[in-house]
Steps between C-alpha positions, in 0.01 A plus 500: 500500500578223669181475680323522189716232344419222812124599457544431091681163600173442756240549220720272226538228774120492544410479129723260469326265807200602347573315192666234623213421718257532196718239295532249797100514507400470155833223489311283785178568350592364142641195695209479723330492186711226311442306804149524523545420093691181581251372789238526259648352243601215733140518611389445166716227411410262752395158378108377640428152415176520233516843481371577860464879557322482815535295842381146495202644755397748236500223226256229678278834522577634821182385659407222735608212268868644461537495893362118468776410290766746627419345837394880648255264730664231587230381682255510204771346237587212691122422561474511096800302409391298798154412378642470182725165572208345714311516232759337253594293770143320522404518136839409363681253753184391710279446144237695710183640237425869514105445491542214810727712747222878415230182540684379857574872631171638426328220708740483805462871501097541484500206748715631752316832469159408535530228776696816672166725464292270587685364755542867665138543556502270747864551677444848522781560327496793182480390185776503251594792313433434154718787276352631178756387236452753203797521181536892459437607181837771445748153574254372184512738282906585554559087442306535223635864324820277577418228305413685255776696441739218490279304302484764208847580531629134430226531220701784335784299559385257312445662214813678507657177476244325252574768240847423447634865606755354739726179468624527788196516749350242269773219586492596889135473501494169292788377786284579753223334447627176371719524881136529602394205369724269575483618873114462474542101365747439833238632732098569511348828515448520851853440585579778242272749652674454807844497430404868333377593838777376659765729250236790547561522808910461552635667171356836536603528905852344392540715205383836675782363812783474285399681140825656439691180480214349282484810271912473493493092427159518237707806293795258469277235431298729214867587341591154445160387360517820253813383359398134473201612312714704283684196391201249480391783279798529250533135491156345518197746437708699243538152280161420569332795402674557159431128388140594532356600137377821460182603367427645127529840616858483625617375177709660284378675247632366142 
């Protein structure tokens, strides 16, 4: 009897393990579950400045020109941005004409290279190595699908804002553009163009660098403007927009 009894206590002891051992796993799976809940969650509320849901690589297009202005090829960026302030350089602060330096280039060039062929004929020396400069036509047509894209996309933009859906966008946009224009009467085009090339190529590298601080200062900064606008609305555009008259088909019926 006794035997029997110990061998009763055995089997109880292991069903109760058993169980025990089921409830701590489905206990740490449930909170390996409201973990994995939270993380997404936290995930999912992270703030990207402009609504960025990719890396800044996969925004520029992920192609050749994003590693130009993420600096991928540092080599290749610096000779852009490089050739890009010679040029402003000796059209802006040297008054130099576009037409008279392709005009001064083109001869010292040709010059140099046929005095060099003819000249090798009779040094015994080869002749230069003239390369075949061709533009390939896929770096064409991407610029170009590009362009186009952006182009039609500020188009729809446009209209958005022209048909008076959205206040909001309509103000920023009008902001914008008179900023523009007052930049553009303090400088000429050329310096413009170039001061663009110059921001092209330091904010993206900076921003993808140090993007969590950014995206952590620009949601601040989006909070405060949302709650200025809120109060420009209640006390300005609210007052302005009721003392306009409505038409005959708002009014009352008598």
């Amino acid at each position: 009897m006794a035997e029997e009894h110990k061998h009763e206590e055995s089997i109880m002891e292991k069903i109760a393990e058993k169980i025990h051992g089921h409830g701590d796993s489905s206990s740490s799976s449930s909170s390996d579950s409201d973990d994995d809940k939270k993380s997404s969650s936290l995930k999912t509320k992270v703030y990207r400045l402009f609504g960025r849901e990719q890396p800044v690589h996969k925004v520029f297009g992920g192609g050749k020109p994003a590693d130009i202005f993420l600096w991928r090829n540092k080599k290749v960026s610096g000779g852009v941005l490089g050739a890009a302030t010679v040029s402003w350089i000796l059209f802006e602060l040297l008054e130099y004409n576009l037409l008279t330096l392709f005009g001064h280039i083109s001869i010292l060039t040709l010059a140099v290279l046929f005095l060099w062929s003819s000249a090798s004929t009779f040094i015994h020396k080869t002749t230069p190595h003239i390369p075949e400069v061709h533009i390939p036509e896929e770096v064409v047509l991407q610029l170009a699908s590009g362009l186009r894209i952006e182009i039609n996309r500020g188009f729809t933009v446009l209209r958005d804002i022209a048909s008076g859906r959205d206040l909001k966008k309509f103000l920023l946009v009008i902001a914008g553009l008179w900023v523009l224009s007052k930049v553009g009467s303090s400088c000429n085009f050329l310096t413009l163009i170039y001061i663009a090339t110059v921001l092209l190529f330091t904010i993206p590298v900076l921003y993808e660098k140090y993007d969590d601080k950014v995206d952590d200062f620009g949601e601040k900064a989006m909070r405060e403007i949302k709650k200025q606008y809120v109060v420009f609305d209640e006390k300005v555009l609210s007052k302005v927009m009721s003392k306009i008259p409505k038409g005959a088909f708002y009014k009352k019926k008598d």
